[in-house]
C-alpha positions as CSV (number, residue, x, y, z in Angstrom):
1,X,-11.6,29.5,-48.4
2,X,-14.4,28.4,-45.8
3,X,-15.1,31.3,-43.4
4,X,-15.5,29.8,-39.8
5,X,-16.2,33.1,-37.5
6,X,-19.7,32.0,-36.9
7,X,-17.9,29.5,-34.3
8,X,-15.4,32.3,-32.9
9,X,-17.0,31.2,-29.7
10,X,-16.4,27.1,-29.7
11,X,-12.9,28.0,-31.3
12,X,-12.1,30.7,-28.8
13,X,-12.6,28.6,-25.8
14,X,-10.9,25.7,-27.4
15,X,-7.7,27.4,-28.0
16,X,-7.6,28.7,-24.3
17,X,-7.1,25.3,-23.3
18,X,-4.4,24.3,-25.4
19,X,-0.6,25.0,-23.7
20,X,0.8,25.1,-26.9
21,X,-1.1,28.4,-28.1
22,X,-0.5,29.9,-24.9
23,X,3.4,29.5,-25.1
24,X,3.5,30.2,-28.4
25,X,1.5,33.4,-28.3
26,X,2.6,34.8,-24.9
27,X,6.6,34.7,-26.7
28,X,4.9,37.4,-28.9
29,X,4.4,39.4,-25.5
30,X,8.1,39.7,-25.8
31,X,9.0,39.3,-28.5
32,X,7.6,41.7,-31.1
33,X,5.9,43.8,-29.0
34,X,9.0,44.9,-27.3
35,X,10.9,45.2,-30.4
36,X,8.4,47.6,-31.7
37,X,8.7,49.4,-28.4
38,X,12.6,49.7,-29.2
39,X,12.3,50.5,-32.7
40,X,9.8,53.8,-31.7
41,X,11.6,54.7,-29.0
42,X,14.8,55.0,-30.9
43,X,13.6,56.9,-33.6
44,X,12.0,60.2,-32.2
45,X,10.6,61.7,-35.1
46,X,8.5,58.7,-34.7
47,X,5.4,60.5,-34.7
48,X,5.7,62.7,-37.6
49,X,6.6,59.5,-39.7
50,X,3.1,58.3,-38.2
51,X,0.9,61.2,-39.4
52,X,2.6,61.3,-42.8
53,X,1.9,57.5,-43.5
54,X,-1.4,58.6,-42.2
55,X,-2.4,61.2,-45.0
56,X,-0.5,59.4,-47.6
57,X,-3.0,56.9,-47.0
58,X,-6.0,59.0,-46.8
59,X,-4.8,61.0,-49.7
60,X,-4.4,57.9,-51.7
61,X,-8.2,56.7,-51.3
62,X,-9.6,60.4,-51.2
63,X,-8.5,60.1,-54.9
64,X,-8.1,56.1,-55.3
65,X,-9.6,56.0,-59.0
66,X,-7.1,58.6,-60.2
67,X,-4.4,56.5,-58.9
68,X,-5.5,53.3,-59.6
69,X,-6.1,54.5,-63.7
70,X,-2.6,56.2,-63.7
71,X,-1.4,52.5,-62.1
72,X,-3.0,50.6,-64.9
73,X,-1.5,53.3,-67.5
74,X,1.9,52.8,-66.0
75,X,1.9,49.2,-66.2
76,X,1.0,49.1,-69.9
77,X,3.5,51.2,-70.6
78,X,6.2,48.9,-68.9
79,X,4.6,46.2,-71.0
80,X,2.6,44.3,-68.5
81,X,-1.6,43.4,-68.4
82,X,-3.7,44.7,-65.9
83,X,-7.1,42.9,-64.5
84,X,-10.0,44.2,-62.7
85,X,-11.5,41.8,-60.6
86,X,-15.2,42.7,-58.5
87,X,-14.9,40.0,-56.4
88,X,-13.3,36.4,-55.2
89,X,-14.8,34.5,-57.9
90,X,-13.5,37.2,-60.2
91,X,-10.8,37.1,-59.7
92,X,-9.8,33.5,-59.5
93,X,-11.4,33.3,-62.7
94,X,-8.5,35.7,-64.0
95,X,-5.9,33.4,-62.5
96,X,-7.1,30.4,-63.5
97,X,-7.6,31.8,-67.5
98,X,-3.9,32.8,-67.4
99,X,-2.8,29.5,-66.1
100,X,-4.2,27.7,-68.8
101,X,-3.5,29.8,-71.5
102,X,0.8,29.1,-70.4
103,X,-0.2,25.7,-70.1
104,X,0.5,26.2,-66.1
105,X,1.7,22.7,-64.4
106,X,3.8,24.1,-61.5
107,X,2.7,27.5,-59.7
108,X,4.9,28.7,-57.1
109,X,4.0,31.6,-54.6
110,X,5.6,34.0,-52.7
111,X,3.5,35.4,-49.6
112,X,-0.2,36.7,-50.6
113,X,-2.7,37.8,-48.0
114,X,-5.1,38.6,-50.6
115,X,-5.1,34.7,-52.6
116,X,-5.9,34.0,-49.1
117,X,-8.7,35.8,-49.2
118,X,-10.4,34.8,-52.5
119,X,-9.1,31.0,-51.5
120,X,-7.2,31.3,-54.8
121,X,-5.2,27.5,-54.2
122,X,-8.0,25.2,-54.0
123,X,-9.1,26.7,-56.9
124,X,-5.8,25.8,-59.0
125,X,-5.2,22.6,-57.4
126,X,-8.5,21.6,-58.9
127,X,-7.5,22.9,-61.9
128,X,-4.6,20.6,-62.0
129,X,-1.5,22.8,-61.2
130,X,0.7,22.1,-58.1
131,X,0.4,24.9,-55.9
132,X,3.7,25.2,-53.9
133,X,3.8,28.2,-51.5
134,X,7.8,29.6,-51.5
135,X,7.5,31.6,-48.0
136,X,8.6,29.2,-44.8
137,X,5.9,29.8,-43.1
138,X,3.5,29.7,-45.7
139,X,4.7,26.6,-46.7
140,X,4.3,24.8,-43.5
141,X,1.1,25.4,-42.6
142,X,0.0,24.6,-46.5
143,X,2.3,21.1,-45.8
144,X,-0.1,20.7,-42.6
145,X,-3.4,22.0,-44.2
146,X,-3.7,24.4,-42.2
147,X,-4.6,28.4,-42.4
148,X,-1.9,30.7,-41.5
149,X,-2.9,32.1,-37.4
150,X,-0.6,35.2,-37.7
151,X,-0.5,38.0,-40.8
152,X,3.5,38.5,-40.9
153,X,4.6,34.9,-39.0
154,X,1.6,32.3,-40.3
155,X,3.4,29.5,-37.9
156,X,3.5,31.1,-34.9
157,X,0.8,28.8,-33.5
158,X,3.5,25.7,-33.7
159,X,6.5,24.5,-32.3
160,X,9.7,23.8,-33.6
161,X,9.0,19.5,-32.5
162,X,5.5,20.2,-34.5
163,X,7.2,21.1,-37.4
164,X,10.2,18.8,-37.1
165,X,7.3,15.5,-37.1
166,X,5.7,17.1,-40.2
167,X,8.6,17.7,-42.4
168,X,9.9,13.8,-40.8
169,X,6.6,13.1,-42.3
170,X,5.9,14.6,-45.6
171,X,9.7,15.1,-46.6
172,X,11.0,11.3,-47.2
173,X,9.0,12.0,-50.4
174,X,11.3,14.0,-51.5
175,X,14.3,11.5,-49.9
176,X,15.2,13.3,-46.6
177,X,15.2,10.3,-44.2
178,X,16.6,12.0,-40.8
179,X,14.7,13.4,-38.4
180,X,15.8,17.2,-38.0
181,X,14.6,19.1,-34.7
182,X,17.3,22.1,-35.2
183,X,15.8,25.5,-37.0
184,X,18.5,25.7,-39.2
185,X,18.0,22.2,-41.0
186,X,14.2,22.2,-41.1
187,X,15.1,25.3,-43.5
188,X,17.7,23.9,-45.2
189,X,15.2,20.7,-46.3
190,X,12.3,24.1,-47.2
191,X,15.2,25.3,-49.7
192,X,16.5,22.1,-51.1
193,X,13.0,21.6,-51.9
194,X,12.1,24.9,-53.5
195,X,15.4,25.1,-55.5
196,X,14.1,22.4,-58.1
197,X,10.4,23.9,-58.1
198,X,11.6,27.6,-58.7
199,X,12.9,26.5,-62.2
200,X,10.5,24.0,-63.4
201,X,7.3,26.5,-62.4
202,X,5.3,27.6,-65.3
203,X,3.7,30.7,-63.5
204,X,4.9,32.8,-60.0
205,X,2.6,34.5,-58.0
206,X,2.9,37.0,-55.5
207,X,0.8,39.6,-53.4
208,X,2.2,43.1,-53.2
209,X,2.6,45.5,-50.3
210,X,2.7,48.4,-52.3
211,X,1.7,49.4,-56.1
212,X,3.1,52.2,-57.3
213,X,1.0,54.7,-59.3
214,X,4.3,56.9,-60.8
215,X,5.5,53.8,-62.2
216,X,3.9,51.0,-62.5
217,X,5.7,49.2,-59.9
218,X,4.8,46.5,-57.1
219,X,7.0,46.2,-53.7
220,X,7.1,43.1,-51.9
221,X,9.1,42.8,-48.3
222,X,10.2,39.4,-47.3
223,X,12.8,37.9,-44.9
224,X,13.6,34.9,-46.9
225,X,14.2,36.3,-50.8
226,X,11.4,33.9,-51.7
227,X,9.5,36.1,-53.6
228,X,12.5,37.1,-56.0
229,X,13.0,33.9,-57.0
230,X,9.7,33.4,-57.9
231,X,8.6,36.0,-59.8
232,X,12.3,36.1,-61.4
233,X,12.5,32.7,-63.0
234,X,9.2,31.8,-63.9
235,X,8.0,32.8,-67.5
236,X,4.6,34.2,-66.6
237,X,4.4,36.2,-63.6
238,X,1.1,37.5,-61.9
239,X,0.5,40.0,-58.9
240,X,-2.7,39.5,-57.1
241,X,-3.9,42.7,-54.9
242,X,-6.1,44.8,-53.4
243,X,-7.3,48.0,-55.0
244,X,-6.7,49.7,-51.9
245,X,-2.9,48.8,-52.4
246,X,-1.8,52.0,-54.9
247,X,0.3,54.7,-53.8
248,X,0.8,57.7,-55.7
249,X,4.7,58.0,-55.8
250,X,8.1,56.4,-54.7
251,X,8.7,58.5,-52.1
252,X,5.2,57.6,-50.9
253,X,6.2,54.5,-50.8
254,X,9.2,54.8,-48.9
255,X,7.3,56.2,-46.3
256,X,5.4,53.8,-46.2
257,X,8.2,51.6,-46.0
258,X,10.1,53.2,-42.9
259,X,6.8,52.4,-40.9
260,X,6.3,48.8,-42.1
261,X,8.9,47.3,-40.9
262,X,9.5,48.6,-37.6
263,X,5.7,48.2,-36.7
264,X,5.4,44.5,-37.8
265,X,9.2,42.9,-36.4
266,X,10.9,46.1,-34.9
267,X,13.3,46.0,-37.9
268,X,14.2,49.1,-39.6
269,X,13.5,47.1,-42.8
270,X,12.8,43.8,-44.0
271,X,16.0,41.7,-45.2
272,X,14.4,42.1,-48.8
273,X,12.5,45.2,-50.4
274,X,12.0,44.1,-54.1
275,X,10.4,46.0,-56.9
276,X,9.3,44.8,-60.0
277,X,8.2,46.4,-63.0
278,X,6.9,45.0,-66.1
279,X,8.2,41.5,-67.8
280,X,11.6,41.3,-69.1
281,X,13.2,43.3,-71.3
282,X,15.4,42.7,-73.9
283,X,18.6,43.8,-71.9
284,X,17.5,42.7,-69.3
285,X,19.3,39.2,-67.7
286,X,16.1,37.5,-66.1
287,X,12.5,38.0,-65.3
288,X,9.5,37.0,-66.9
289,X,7.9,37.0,-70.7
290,X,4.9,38.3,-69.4
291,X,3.4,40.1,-66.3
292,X,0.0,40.4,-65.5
293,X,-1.7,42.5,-62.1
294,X,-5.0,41.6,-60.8
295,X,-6.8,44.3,-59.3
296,X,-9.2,42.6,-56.6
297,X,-12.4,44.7,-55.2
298,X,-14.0,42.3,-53.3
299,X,-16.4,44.9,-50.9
300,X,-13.3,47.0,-50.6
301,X,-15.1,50.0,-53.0
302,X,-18.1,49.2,-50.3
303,X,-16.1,50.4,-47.2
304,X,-14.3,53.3,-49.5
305,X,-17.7,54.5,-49.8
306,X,-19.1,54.4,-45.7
307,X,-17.9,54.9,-42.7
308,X,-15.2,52.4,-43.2
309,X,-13.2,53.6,-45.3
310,X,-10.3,54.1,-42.5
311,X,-9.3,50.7,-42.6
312,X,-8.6,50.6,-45.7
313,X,-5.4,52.8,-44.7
314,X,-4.4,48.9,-43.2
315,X,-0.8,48.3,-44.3
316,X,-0.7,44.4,-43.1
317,X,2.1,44.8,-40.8
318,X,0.2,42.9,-37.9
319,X,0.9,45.8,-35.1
320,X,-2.5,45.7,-33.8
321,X,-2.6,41.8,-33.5
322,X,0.8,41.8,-31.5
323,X,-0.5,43.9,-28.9
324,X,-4.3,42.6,-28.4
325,X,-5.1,41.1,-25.5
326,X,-8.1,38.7,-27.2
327,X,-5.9,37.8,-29.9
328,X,-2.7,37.0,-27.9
329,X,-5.1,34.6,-25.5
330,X,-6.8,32.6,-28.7
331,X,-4.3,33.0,-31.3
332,X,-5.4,33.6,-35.1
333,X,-7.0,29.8,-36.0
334,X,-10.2,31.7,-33.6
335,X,-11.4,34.3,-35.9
336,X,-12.0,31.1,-39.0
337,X,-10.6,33.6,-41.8
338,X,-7.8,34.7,-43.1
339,X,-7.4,38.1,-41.0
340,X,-7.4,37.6,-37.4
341,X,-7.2,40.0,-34.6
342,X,-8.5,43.8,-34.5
343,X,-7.9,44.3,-38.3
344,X,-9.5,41.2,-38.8
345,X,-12.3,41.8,-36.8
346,X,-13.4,44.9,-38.4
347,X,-12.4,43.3,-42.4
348,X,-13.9,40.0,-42.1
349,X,-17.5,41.4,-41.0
350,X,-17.6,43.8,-44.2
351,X,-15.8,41.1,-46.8
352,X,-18.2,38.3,-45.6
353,X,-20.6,40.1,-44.2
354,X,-22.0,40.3,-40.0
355,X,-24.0,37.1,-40.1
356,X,-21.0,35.2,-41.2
357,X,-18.9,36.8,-38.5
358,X,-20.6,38.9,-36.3
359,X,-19.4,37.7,-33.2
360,X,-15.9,39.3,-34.2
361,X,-16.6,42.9,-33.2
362,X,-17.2,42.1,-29.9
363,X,-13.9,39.8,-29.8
364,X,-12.3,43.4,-28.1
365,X,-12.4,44.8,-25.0
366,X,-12.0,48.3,-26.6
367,X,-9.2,49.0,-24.9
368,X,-7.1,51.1,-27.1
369,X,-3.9,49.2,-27.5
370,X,-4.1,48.9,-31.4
371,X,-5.5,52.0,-32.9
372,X,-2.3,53.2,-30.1
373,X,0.7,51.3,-32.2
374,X,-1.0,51.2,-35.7
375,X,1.2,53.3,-38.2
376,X,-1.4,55.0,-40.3
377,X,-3.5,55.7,-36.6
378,X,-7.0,53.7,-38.0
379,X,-9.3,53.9,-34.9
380,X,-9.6,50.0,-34.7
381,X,-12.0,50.6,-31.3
382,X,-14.0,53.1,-32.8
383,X,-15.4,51.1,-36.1
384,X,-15.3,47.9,-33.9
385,X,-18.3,49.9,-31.9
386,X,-19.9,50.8,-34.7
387,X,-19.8,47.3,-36.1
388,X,-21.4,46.1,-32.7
389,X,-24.0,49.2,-33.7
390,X,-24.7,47.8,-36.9
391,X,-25.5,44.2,-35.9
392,X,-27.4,45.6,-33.2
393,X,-29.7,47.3,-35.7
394,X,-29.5,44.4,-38.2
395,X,-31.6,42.1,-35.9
396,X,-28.4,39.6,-35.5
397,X,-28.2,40.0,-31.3
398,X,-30.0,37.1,-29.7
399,X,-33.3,38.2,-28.1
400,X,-31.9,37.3,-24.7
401,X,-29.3,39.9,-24.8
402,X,-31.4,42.1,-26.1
403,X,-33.9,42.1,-23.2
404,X,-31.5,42.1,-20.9
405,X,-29.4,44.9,-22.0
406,X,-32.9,46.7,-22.6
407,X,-33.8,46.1,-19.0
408,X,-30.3,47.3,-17.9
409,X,-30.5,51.0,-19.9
410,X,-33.9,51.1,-18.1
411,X,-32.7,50.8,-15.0
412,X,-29.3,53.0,-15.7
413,X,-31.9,56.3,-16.3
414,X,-32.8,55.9,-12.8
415,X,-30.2,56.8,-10.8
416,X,-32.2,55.9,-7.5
417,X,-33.6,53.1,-8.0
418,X,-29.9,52.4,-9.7
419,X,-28.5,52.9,-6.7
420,X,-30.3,51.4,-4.4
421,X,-30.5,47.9,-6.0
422,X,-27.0,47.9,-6.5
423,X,-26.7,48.3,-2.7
424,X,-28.9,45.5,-2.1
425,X,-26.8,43.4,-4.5
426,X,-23.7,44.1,-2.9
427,X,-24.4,43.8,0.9
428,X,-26.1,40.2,-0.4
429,X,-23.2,39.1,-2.1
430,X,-20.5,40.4,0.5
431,X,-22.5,38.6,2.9
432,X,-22.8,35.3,0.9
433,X,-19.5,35.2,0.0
434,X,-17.7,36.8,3.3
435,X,-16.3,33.7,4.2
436,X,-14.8,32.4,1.5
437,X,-14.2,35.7,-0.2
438,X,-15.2,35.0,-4.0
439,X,-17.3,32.6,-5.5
440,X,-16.6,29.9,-7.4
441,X,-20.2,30.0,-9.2
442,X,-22.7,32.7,-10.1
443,X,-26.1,32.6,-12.1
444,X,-25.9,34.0,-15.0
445,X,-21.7,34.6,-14.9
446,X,-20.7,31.2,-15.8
447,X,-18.6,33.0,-18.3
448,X,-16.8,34.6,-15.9
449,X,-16.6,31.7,-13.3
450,X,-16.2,29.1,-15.7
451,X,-12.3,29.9,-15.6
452,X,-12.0,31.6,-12.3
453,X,-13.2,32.7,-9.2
454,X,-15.4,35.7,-8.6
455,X,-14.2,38.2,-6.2
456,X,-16.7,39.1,-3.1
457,X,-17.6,42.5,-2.9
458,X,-16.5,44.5,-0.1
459,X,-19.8,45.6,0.8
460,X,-20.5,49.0,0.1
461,X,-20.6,50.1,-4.0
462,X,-18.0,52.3,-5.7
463,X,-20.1,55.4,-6.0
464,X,-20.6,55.0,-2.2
465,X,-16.8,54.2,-1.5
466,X,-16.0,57.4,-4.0
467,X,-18.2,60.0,-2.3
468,X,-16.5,59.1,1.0
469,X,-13.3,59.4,0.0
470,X,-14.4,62.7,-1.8
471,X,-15.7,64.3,2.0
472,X,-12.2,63.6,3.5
473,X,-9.9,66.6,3.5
């Protein structure tokens, strides 16, 4: 998959202008932002949940080699393959080799941040399987060839008329004739659709939430029972994941669980919590021959080993996104990558690296909101600074900026001279602008008054205004 975050900027400012994003993302102001606020403040050992699904995590990658071999153990016990993949290329590779050994026409997926990642489907496609994603949403935006814009709802970015034209569209292929503009159909056509695929696919694929070290296990969470089906009925199924995604127990996982879902919708828990272990036995009624687990690295033992290493605690439920002020004005097509928002800000950077998206850090106003409502606590705000720190240092800042905020800490370690050019600056600019009372342009603020006005200044600065209010009784 192409990263585009060097053009967070252009992409930014585009989607600002477009009333569709706006609607679209402002609903999830309201929508699961407030049912998060509901969920938490009905549940009032809250907080303790919080820590615990903090140290599970930090537990798990204290010791993640430990749990990741008794993982591997467990799963050849149960009868199924594990693969170690270093990176992207790796592990599409893997994929690829176990598609053509079951002579793979038909793949179908259920929801898989991580194939995302490694831009696993144009690599099979041009292999010659069809690639048919099973999740709604995921199916939509592959339908419009598009990139998913949200982590847990990938079509938040479009409206139910945008998706009624596409399926009017792409659908008579498949003989639906009728324009359908009601929620409830435009699924129906998704199901009648997947129904046949599900039992002519050769291989399933699906991410996993959780693996599960005691047993061997994967957990997926969907809404739609997609990813049953798919890993059910076809005869080779394969997981795709992220080392980081081990736990060490069940009851870890559970955990785990009870925080998911409440940070990522405000539902106590998903519709469907599936586990799967192993390929079918011989008692057993479905499920497939064989199943196979791809481990994916991918610079993830790079952050386990630095300073980073927090975020790897991320449990993709899209908490930090839902309450980000950058994110909720530019949506998730601005960040070019699979991860958007905060989480994505801080894992795109150390995946691709900070000349590919260095602009992404500073994407934040560092105020607070998401290390607040994440449920394993990462401090979002605090690596975001250091990733500004590190392309700093890295020589990536343009040398305009650098002057300028060179010329700025020069002036800040002289408080009087500080002081007294600030006054002059403010009694020029409350005079200039008295009249009016803001500006409509300033040199060197056009980012500022390219979308609105600039206030005036009153006239006097706020240390002055603050050490007059501090001499009255």
């Amino acid at each position: 998959m192409q990263i585009a975050s060097q053009q967070f900027r252009e992409r930014a400012s585009e989607a600002l202008l477009d009333p569709n994003i706006r609607t679209a993302f402002d609903g999830l102001k309201t929508g699961f932002a407030a049912a998060r606020a509901r969920s938490v403040a009905a549940l009032p050992e809250f907080p303790a949940m919080r820590e615990a699904a903090r140290n599970i995590r930090t537990h798990t990658l204290e010791n993640l080699d430990l749990y990741l071999e008794r993982y591997e153990e467990a799963v050849r016990a149960q009868g199924g393959h594990v693969h170690w993949a270093e990176d992207a290329e790796d592990a599409c590779r893997i994929v690829r080799d176990i598609c053509r050994k079951a002579g793979a026409k038909i793949v179908t997926k259920g929801k898989s941040m991580v194939s995302e990642e490694i831009g696993l489907n144009a690599v099979l496609e041009a292999d010659g399987c069809e690639v048919l994603e099973t999740d709604a949403g995921e199916y939509i935006v592959q339908l419009a060839k598009e990139t998913p814009s949200h982590i847990v709802v990938p079509t938040v970015h479009k409206t139910v008329q945008e998706i009624s034209e596409l399926f009017y569209e792409r659908h008579r292929a498949y003989g639906f004739e009728e324009r359908v503009t009601e929620a409830a159909d435009l699924i129906a056509q998704v199901r009648a659709i997947m129904r046949e695929k599900y039992f002519t696919a050769d291989v399933s694929l699906t991410g996993a939430n959780f693996l599960i070290a005691e047993t061997g296990s994967n957990i997926i969470v969907t809404n739609e029972g997609n990813g049953d089906l798919a890993s059910m009925l076809a005869p080779v199924h394969i997981v795709t994941a992220g080392i980081e995604k081990v736990v060490p127990s069940l009851n870890d996982a559970s955990a785990l669980l009870r925080m998911l879902g409440r940070s990522a919708l405000g539902m106590e828990t998903t519709a469907y919590t599936t586990f799967m272990t192993g390929p079918k036995r011989a008692h057993d009624l479905d499920g497939p021959e064989e199943y196979h687990v791809v481990l994916i690295d991918n610079g993830r033992t790079k952050m386990l080993d630095g300073p980073f290493r927090e975020m790897l605690r991320c449990i993709r439920c899209g908490a930090c996104m839902n309450h980000c002020p950058v994110y909720l004005s530019v949506g998730g097509h601005a960040y070019g990558w699979v991860y958007p928002g905060p989480m994505g800000s801080v894992l795109t950077p150390m995946i691709a690296g900070l000349e590919e998206a260095g602009d992404l850090p500073n994407a934040c106003t560092l105020n607070g909101r998401c290390q607040q409502v994440c449920p394993v606590d990462i401090p979002l705000p605090d690596l975001l600074r250091r990733l500004r720190h590190e392309r700093w240092e890295a020589g990536f800042v343009k040398q305009t900026v650098r002057w300028s905020l060179g010329l700025w800490a020069w002036l800040a370690t002289k408080p009087r001279l500080y002081r007294s050019l600030t006054r002059l600056g403010m009694a020029v600019l409350h005079k200039l602008g008295g009249k009016r009372g803001r500006f409509r342009r300033l040199p060197l603020a056009g980012g500022w008054t390219g979308s609105r006005d600039f206030p005036a200044p009153q006239g006097q600065t706020f240390l002055d205004a603050w050490s007059k209010g501090a001499k009255q009784p």
